[in-house]
ZAMARGU-4260 file (C-alpha; in steps of 0.2 Angstrom, whole numbers, plus 5000, padded with zeros to 4 digits):
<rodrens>
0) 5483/5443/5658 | 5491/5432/5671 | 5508/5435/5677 | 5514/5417/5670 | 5505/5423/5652
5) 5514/5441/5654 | 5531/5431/5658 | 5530/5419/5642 | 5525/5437/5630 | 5541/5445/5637
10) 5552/5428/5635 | 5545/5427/5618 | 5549/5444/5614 | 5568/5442/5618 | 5567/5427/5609
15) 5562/5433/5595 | 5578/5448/5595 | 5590/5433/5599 | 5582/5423/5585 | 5585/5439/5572
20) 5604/5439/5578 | 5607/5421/5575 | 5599/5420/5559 | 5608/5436/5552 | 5623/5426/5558
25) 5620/5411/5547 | 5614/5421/5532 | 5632/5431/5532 | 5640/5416/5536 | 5635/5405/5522
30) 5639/5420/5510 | 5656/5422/5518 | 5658/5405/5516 | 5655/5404/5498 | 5667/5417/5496
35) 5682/5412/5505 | 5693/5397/5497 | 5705/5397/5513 | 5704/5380/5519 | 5707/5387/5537
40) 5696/5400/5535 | 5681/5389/5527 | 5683/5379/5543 | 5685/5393/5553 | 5667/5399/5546
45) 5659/5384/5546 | 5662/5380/5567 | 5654/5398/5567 | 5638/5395/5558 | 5638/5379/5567
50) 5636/5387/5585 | 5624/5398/5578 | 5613/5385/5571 | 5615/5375/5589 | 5612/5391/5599
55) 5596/5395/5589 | 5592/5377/5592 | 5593/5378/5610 | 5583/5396/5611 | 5570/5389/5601
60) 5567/5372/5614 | 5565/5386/5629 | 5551/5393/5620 | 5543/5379/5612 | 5546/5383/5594
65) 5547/5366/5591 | 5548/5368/5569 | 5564/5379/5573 | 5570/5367/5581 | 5570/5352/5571
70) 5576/5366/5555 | 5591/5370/5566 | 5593/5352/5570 | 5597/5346/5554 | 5605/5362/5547
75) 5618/5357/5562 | 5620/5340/5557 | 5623/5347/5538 | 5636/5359/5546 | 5644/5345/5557
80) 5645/5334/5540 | 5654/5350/5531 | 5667/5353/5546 | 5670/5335/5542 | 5672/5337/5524
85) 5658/5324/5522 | 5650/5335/5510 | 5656/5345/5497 | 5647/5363/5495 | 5640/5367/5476
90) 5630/5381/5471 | 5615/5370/5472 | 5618/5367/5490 | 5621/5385/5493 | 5605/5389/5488
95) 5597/5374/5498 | 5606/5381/5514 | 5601/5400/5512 | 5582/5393/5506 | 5583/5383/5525
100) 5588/5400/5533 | 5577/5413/5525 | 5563/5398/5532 | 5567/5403/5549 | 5560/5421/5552
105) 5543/5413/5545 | 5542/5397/5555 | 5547/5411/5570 | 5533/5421/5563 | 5520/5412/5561
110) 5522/5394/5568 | 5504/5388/5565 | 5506/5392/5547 | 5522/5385/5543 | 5530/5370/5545
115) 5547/5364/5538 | 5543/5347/5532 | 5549/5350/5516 | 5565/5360/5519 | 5569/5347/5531
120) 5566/5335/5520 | 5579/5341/5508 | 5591/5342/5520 | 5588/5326/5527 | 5593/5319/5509
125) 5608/5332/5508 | 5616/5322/5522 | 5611/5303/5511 | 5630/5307/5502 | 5633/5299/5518
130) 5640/5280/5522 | 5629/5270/5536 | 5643/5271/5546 | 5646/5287/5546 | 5628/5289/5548
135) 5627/5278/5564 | 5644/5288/5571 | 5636/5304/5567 | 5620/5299/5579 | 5633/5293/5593
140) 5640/5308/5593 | 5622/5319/5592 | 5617/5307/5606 | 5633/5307/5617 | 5630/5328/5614
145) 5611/5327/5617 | 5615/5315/5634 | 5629/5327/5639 | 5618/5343/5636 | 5604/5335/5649
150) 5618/5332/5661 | 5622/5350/5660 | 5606/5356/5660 | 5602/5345/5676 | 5617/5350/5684
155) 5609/5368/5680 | 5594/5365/5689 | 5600/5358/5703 | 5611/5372/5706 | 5596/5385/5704
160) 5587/5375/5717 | 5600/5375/5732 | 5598/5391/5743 | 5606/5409/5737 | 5621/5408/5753
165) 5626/5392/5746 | 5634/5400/5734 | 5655/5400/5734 | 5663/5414/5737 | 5671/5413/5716
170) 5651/5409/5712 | 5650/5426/5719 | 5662/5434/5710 | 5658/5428/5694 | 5640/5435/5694
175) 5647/5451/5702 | 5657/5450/5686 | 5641/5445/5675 | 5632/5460/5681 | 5648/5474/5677
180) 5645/5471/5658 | 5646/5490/5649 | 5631/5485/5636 | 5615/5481/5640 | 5600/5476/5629
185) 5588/5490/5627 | 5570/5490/5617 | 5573/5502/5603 | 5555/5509/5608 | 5561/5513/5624
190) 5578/5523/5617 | 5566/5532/5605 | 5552/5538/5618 | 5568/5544/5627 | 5573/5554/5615
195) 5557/5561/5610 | 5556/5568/5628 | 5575/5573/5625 | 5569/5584/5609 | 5556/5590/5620
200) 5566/5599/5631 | 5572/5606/5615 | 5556/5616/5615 | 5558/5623/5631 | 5576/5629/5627
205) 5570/5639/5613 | 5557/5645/5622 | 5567/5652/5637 | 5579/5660/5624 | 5565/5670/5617
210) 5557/5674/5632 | 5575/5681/5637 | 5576/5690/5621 | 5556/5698/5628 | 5565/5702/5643
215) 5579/5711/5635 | 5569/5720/5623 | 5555/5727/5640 | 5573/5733/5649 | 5577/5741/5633
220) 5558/5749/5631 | 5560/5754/5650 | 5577/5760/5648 | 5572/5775/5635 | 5557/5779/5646
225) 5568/5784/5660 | 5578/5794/5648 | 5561/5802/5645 | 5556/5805/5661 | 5572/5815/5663
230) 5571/5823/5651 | 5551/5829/5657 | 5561/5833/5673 | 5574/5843/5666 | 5561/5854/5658
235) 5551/5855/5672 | 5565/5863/5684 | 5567/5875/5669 | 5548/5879/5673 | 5551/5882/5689
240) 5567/5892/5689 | 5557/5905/5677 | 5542/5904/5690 | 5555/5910/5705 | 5562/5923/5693
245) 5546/5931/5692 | 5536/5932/5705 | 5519/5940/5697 | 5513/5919/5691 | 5502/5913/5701
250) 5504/5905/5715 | 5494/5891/5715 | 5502/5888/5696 | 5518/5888/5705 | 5516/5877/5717
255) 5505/5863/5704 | 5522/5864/5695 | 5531/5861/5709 | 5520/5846/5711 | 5523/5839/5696
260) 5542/5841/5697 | 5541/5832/5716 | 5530/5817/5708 | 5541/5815/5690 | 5555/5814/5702
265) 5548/5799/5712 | 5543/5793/5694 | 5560/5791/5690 | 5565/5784/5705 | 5551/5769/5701
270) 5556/5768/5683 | 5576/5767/5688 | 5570/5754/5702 | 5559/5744/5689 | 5575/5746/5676
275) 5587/5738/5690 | 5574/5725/5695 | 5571/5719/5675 | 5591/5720/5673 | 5592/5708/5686
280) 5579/5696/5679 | 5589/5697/5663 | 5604/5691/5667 | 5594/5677/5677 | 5587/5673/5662
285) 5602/5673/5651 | 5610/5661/5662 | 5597/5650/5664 | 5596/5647/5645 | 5613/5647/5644
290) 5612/5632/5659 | 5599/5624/5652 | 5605/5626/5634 | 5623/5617/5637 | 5613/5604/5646
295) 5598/5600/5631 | 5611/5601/5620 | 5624/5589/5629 | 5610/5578/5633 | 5603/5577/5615
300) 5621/5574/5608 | 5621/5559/5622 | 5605/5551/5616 | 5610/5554/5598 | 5624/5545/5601
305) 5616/5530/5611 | 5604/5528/5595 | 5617/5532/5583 | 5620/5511/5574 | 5638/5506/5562
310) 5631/5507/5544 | 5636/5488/5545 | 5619/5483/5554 | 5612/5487/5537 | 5626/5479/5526
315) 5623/5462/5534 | 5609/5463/5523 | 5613/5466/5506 | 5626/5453/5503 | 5613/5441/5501
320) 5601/5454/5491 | 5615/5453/5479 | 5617/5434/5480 | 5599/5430/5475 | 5598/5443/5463
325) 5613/5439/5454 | 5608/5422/5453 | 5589/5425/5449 | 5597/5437/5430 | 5608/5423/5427
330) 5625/5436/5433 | 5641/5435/5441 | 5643/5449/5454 | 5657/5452/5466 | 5652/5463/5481
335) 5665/5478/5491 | 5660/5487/5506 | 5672/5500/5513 | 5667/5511/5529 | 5654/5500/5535
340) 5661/5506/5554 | 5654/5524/5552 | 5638/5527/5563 | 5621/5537/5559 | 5606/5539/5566
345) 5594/5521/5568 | 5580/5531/5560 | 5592/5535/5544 | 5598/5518/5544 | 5580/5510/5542
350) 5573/5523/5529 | 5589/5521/5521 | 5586/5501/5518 | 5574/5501/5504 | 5582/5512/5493
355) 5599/5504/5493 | 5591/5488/5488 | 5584/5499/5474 | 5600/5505/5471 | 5608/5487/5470
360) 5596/5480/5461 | 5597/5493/5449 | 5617/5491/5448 | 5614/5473/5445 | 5598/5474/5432
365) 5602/5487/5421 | 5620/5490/5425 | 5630/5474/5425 | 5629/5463/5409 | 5627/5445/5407
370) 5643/5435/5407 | 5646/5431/5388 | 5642/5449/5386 | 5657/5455/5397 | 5668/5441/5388
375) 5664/5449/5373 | 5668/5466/5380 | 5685/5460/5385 | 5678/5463/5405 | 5680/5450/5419
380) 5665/5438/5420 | 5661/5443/5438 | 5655/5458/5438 | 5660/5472/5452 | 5649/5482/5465
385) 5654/5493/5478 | 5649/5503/5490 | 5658/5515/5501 | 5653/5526/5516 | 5662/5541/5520
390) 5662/5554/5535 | 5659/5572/5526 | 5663/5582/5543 | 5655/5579/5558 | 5637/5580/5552
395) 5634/5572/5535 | 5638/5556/5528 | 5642/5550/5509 | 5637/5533/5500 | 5647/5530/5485
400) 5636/5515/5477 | 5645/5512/5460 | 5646/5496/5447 | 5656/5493/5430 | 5643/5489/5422
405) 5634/5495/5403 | 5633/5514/5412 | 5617/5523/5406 | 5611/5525/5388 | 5607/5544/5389
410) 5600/5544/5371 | 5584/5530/5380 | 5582/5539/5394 | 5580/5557/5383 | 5568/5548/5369
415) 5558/5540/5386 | 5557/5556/5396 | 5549/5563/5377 | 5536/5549/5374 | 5530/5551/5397
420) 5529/5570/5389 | 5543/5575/5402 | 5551/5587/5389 | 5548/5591/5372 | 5557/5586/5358
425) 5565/5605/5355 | 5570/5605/5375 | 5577/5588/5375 | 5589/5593/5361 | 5595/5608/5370
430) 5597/5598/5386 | 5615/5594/5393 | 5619/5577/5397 | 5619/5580/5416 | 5602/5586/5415
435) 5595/5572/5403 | 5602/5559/5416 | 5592/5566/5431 | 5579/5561/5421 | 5581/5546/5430
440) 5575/5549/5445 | 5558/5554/5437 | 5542/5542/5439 | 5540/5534/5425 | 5556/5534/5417
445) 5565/5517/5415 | 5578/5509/5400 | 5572/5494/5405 | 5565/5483/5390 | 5552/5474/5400
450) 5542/5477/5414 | 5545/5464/5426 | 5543/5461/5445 | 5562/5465/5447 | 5562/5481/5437
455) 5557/5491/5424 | 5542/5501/5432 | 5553/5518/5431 | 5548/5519/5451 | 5564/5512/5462
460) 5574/5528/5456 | 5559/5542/5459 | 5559/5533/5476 | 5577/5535/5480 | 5577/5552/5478
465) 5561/5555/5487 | 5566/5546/5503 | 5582/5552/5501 | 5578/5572/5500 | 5564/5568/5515
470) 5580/5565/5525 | 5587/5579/5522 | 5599/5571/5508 | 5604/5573/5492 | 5606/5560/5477
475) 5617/5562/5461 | 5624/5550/5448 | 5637/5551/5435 | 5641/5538/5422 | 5651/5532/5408
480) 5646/5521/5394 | 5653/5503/5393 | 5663/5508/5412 | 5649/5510/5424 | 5640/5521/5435
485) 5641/5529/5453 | 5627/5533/5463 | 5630/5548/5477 | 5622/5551/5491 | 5624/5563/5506
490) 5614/5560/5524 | 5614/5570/5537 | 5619/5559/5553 | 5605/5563/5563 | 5586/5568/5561
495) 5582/5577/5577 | 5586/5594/5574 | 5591/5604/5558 | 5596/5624/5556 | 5581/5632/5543
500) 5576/5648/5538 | 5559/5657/5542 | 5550/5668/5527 | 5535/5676/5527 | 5520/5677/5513
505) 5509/5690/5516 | 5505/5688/5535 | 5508/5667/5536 | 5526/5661/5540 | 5535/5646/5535
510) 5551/5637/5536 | 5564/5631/5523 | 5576/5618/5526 | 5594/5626/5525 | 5601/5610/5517
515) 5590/5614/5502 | 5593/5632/5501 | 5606/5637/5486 | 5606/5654/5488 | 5594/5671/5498
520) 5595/5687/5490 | 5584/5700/5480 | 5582/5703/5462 | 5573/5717/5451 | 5557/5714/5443
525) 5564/5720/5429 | 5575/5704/5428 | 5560/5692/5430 | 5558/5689/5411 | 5548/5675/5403
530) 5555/5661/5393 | 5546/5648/5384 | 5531/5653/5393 | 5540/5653/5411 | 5545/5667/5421
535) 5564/5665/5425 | 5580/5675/5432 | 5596/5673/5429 | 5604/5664/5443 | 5623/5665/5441
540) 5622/5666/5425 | 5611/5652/5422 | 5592/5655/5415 | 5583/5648/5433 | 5560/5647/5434
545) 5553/5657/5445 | 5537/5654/5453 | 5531/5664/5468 | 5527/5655/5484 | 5510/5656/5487
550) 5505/5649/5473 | 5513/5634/5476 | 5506/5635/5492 | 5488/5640/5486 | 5488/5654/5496
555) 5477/5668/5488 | 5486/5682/5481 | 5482/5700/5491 | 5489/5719/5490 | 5502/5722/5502
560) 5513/5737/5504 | 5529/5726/5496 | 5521/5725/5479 | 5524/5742/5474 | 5543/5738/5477
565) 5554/5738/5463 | 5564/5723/5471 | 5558/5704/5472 | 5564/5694/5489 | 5568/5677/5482
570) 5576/5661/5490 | 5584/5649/5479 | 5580/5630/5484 | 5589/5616/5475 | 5584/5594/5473
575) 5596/5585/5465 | 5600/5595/5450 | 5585/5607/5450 | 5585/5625/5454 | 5569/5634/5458
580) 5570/5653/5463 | 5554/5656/5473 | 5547/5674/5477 | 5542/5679/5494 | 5539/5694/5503
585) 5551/5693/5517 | 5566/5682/5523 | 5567/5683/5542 | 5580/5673/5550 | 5589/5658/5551
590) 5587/5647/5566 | 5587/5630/5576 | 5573/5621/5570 | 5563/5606/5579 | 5552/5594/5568
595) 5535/5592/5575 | 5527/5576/5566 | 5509/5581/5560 | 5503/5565/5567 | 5492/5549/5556
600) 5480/5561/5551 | 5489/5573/5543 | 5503/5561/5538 | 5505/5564/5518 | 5500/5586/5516
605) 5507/5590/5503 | 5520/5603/5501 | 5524/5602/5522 | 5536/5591/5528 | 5528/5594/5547
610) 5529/5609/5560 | 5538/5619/5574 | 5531/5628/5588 | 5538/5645/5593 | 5539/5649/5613
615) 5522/5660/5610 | 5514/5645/5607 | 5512/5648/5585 | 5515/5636/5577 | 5524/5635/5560
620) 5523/5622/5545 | 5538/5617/5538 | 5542/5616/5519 | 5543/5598/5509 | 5554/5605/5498
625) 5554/5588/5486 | 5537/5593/5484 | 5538/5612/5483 | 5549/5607/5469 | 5535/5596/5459
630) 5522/5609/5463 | 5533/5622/5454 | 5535/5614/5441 | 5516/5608/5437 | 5514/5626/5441
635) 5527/5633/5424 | 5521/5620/5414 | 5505/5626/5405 | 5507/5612/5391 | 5490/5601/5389
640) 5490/5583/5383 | 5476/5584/5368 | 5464/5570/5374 | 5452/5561/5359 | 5433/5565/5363
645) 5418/5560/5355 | 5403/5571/5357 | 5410/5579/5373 | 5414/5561/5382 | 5433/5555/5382
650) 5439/5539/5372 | 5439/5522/5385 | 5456/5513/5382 | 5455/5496/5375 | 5461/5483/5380
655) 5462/5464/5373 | 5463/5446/5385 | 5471/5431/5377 | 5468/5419/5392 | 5462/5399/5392
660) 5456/5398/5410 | 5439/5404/5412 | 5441/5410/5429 | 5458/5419/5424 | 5449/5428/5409
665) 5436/5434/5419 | 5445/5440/5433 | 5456/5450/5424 | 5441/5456/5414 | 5435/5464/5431
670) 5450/5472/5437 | 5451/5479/5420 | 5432/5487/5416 | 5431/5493/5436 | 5448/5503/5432
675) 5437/5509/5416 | 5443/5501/5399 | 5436/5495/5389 | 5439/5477/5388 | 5438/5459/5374
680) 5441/5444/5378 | 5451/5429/5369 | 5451/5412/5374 | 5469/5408/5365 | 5482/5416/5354
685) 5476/5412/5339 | 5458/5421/5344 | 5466/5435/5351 | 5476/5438/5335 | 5462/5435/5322
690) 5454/5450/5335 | 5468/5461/5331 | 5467/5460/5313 | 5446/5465/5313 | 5448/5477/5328
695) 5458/5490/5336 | 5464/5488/5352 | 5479/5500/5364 | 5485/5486/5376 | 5484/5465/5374
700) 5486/5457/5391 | 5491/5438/5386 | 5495/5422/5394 | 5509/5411/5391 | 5501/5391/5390
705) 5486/5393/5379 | 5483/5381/5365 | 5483/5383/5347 | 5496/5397/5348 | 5505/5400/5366
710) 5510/5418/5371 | 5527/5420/5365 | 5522/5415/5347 | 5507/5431/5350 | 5519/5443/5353
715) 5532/5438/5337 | 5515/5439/5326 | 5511/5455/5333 | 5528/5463/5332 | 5530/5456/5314
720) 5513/5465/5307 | 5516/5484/5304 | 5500/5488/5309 | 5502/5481/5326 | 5521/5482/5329
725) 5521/5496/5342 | 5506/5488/5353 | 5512/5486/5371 | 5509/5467/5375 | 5508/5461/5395
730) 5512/5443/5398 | 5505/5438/5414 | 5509/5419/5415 | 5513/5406/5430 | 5533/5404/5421
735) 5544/5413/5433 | 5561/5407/5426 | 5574/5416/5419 | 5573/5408/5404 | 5556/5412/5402
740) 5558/5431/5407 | 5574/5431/5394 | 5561/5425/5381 | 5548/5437/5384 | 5562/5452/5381
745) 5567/5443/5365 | 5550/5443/5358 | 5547/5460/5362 | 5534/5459/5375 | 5533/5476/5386
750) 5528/5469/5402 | 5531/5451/5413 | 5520/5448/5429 | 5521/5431/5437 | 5505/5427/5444
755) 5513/5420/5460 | 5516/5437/5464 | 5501/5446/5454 | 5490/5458/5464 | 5477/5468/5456
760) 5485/5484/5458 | 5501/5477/5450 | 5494/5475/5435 | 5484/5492/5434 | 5502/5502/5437
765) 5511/5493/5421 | 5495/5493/5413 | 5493/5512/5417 | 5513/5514/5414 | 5511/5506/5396
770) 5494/5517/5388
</rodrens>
């Protein structure tokens, strides 16, 4: 690569961080804008996202993203027609104006595969409100700006080209001034290699305070054999005070005792030299750790802090996921943000992205209610969302997400968690209310009607939880019918570092998490009694399972002198609202704990979250204890699903097609026999439901536009014949309007793909989801 082609690869880079900037800008700028009914303030906005849109325009000339630049081109002459109030924003506008801005980062992406004719185009004919006057002014002005930026930008150049001592003594001062900024713009992957080396020397901390402890331990070992050796001493001049009183021992007995006292005495002499020597060494070392410690530790806060980013870089965000949700459900929704100044660690921030959106969407899918349905419940149109971020001390975070929406229907999610086989009928009754609604964070479990690419899937929750516990977090939820419900979540603020607590199973150690651990104590065997199958203590009061650790670790079960103990060491470890007591043999200590990554190869074992290397070189695994906890439980269930055979071979699901395009049929045909079902085909509704009425089938996948009968008119038959009226029915169809969508839920169908967004593992999950 040539130094010119290593130049433009670096250029391009910054661009494309400068670019991000500017088109976040524009995005919470235009919702800001469609918020605010201040005149002054709407102008106020609009000269903002003006600049930004010109100073995009001008980036993207320097680096010969010509596409950008013609987009940013007409989105500032739109703007310069707004500040004139030559154009008059609707809700149709709006969406024109974010639709030209979310075409940004892909004409940035990939320039030889996009191009912006068409956004441009509609811009173009945005601005045809206007007079030909106004027009031609409007291109004076663009021209007189254009003429006056070439001016500048020669002015520029010929400045650059005269010598550096040219330069006036004020020019001189204002790039002394230029270079005494307090912030500079750093790669993210620098900041985090820095880091890692910082959490290195974390390592090397531990290590010299065990090797101090070492020390400490051989001056206490050399410490009792000098007491020995006086000891030996003493008794050796006894020896020889009974030699001199009586002279008829042999000499030469006599003077080897004398030997040995002379030589113990010179042993002494070494052992209390050695002693001094290692005391010395000691305290060496204990300073030195103490040295070294301060400084890791000072250092480590210092680069937590450098990588530590406002919750607000994420915010900027979901404004707009709220906007085009909102609008895509047919919904009114107001959005509130509070403690959006509050800092965490960059790498909580981005893991943190995706469930939020899961969250929100969630809030506005399943929580808020269409407009003439909060009319009729006496509730403002607009429905509300907040979310609130709030310092728990100095190393956790809350996130109060809440809506005042429908709230949950606990008696769905109860009668869901039954038919997934989550819980038994007999269980479910005797469940409380808190513990039926954290079946919501289960796979599978979802009040949704329809399954569509929004929701529906019972997955967005399950992942919540998981990312958020692989943090080192916790989620909960309360709610209220027809008021709304609250989501909680707690971080910790960074991810470098955490305390846990070393047990030991048979001869293998491991590490728990302290964040997850309830409670460490022992407990009689006696008081391990089995319920239902499961063994369980009591825990507070409280019927708790137990299961023992290796098993869930798969480690094989040996004798060992503990098991003839009449006492159990367990350690209580909670998720969300689970408790789990888990037997070991012994619980060590509690200490600073280090994450060592497994690397790509090992990225997903489950049951370890990743490792930590002790200063004698073991290393240690660390417990996933989201996953410890679903191994557990797979573990006390011993319940069997009963399976249908037929001489020894189990039943192939079946599944029936009603779809007019040959190619569509057949494709889907494949996807469905290479997953193993058994499949027929219909090439309209009225084929596929005459099929129904001769065969039986457990699933129909159906189009929408077929002749004869369409989709929707499939599903009402269906649902309307007794024999049929449970059968789960998937709509996979090229109509992706709400409307549309609204119609399929009214029908009853159970599932709604669009095949824009259709991929073949899409529809195996909500085919596997549904039988």
């Amino acid at each position: 690569m040539s130094k010119e082609d290593g130049f433009l690869k670096e250029l391009l880079g910054m661009y494309k961080i400068e670019a991000d900037e500017h088109i976040k800008a524009l995005s919470s700028g235009l919702i800001d804008l469609e918020k605010c009914s201040d005149h002054e303030s709407r102008m106020e906005i609009v000269e903002s996202i003006y600049r930004e849109a010109h100073s995009l325009k001008g980036a993207s000339r320097a680096v010969n993203m010509l596409e950008v630049e013609r987009l940013c081109q007409t989105l500032e002459g739109v703007f310069l027609l707004i500040k004139r109030g030559e154009i008059e924003l609707t809700k149709e506008k709006f969406d024109l104006l974010h639709q030209a801005v979310d075409t940004l980062p892909e004409l940035i992406e990939s320039p030889e595969q996009r191009d912006a004719r068409d956004i441009i185009n509609d811009l173009e004919r945005l601005q045809q409100g206007m007079s030909v006057e106004k027009k031609d002014e409007e291109k004076k002005v663009r021209t007189k700006r254009s003429d006056a930026e070439k001016g500048k930008e020669k002015s520029e150049e010929k400045k650059e080209s005269q010598p550096p001592d040219t330069a006036s003594p004020s020019q001189r001062s204002e790039a002394r001034d230029a270079l005494l900024t307090d912030t500079v713009r750093i790669s993210t992957k620098k900041l985090d290699s820095l880091l890692l080396q910082v959490e290195e020397m974390l390592t090397v901390k531990l290590t010299l305070s065990e090797q101090s402890s070492e020390i400490g331990e051989m001056v206490g070992l050399v410490d009792a054999l000098e007491k020995q050796m006086e000891n030996l001493n003493h008794e050796i001049g006894k020896l020889k005070r009974m030699f001199s009183q009586n002279g008829e021992f042999d000499r030469s007995v006599v003077a080897a005792a004398k030997n040995l006292l002379e030589n113990s005495s010179k042993n002494i002499e070494s052992v209390h030299t050695l002693k001094e020597r290692f005391s010395i060494v000691q305290s060496v070392s204990e300073n030195n750790v103490r040295l070294l410690g301060g400084m890791v530790d000072t250092l480590l806060e210092d680069m937590k802090e450098v990588l530590m980013l406002p919750f607000s870089t994420l915010f900027k965000i979901i404004p707009k996921v709220v906007r085009d949700i909102s609008r895509e459900l047919g919904k009114e929704v107001d959005l509130n943000v509070k403690g959006s100044t509050i800092e965490v660690s960059r790498r909580i921030l981005e893991e943190m992205k995706d469930p939020l959106i899961h969250l929100i969407r969630n809030c506005i899918d399943h929580g808020i209610e269409k407009p003439e349905v909060r009319k009729k419940h006496n509730k403002m149109v607009e429905g509300k969302i907040s979310i609130e971020v709030v310092q728990l001390g100095a190393n956790k975070v809350e996130i109060l997400i809440k809506d005042d929406g429908a709230g949950i229907d606990l008696e769905k999610v109860k009668e869901k968690a039954i038919k997934n086989g989550v819980v038994s009928r007999t269980e479910a009754d005797r469940l409380s209310d808190a513990e039926i609604l954290s079946f919501i964070f289960q796979s599978g479990i979802s009040t949704s009607p329809i399954i569509t690419d929004i929701s529906g899937r019972g997955l967005g929750l399950a992942i919540v939880r998981d990312k958020v516990e692989k943090l080192g977090g916790t989620v909960s939820l309360n709610t209220e019918p027809g008021k709304g419900t609250q989501f909680r979540i707690v971080l910790p603020v960074t991810l470098a570092t955490f305390r846990g607590i070393l047990v030991r199973v048979y001869d293998r150690l491991f590490v728990v998490p302290t964040n997850n651990v309830e409670r460490v104590t022992r407990v009689n065997r006696e008081d391990i009694k089995p319920v239902e199958n499961r063994e369980t203590i009591s825990f507070n009061g409280i019927p708790v399972s137990f299961v023992w650790l290796a098993d869930c670790l798969d480690i094989p079960r040996v004798k060992n002198k503990k098991q003839g103990s009449s006492y159990v060491q367990i350690i209580v470890l909670n998720s969300g609202e689970r408790r789990i007591a888990f037997g070991v043999d012994e619980v060590m200590n509690e200490q600073e704990v280090l994450v060592k990554k497994l690397g790509k190869q090992l990225a997903r074992v489950r049951n370890i979250e990743g490792a930590m290397i002790f200063g004698t070189g073991r290393v240690v695994p660390i417990l996933n204890v989201s996953d410890l906890m679903k191994t557990a439980v797979k573990i006390e269930v011993t319940a069997v699903k009963e399976v249908k055979e037929i001489g020894g071979k189990h039943l192939k699901k079946s599944i029936l097609i009603a779809e007019d395009s040959i190619t569509s049929r057949t494709l889907l045909k494949n996807i469905l026999e290479s997953a193993g079902y058994r499949v027929k085909t219909a090439v309209d509704g009225m084929d596929a439901y005459t099929e129904l009425r001769t065969d039986d089938f457990d699933l129909v996948v159906s189009d929408i536009e077929m002749p004869r009968m369409n989709g929707f008119e499939l599903v009402r038959k269906i649902r309307e014949n007794k024999k049929t009226s449970d059968l789960p029915v998937v709509l996979v169809t090229a109509l992706e309007s709400r409307e549309d969508r609204e119609r399929g839920i009214d029908v009853g169908a159970n599932a709604y793909i669009v095949k824009r967004s259709f991929d073949q593992s899409n529809l195996l999950d909500v085919v596997k989801k549904l039988i």
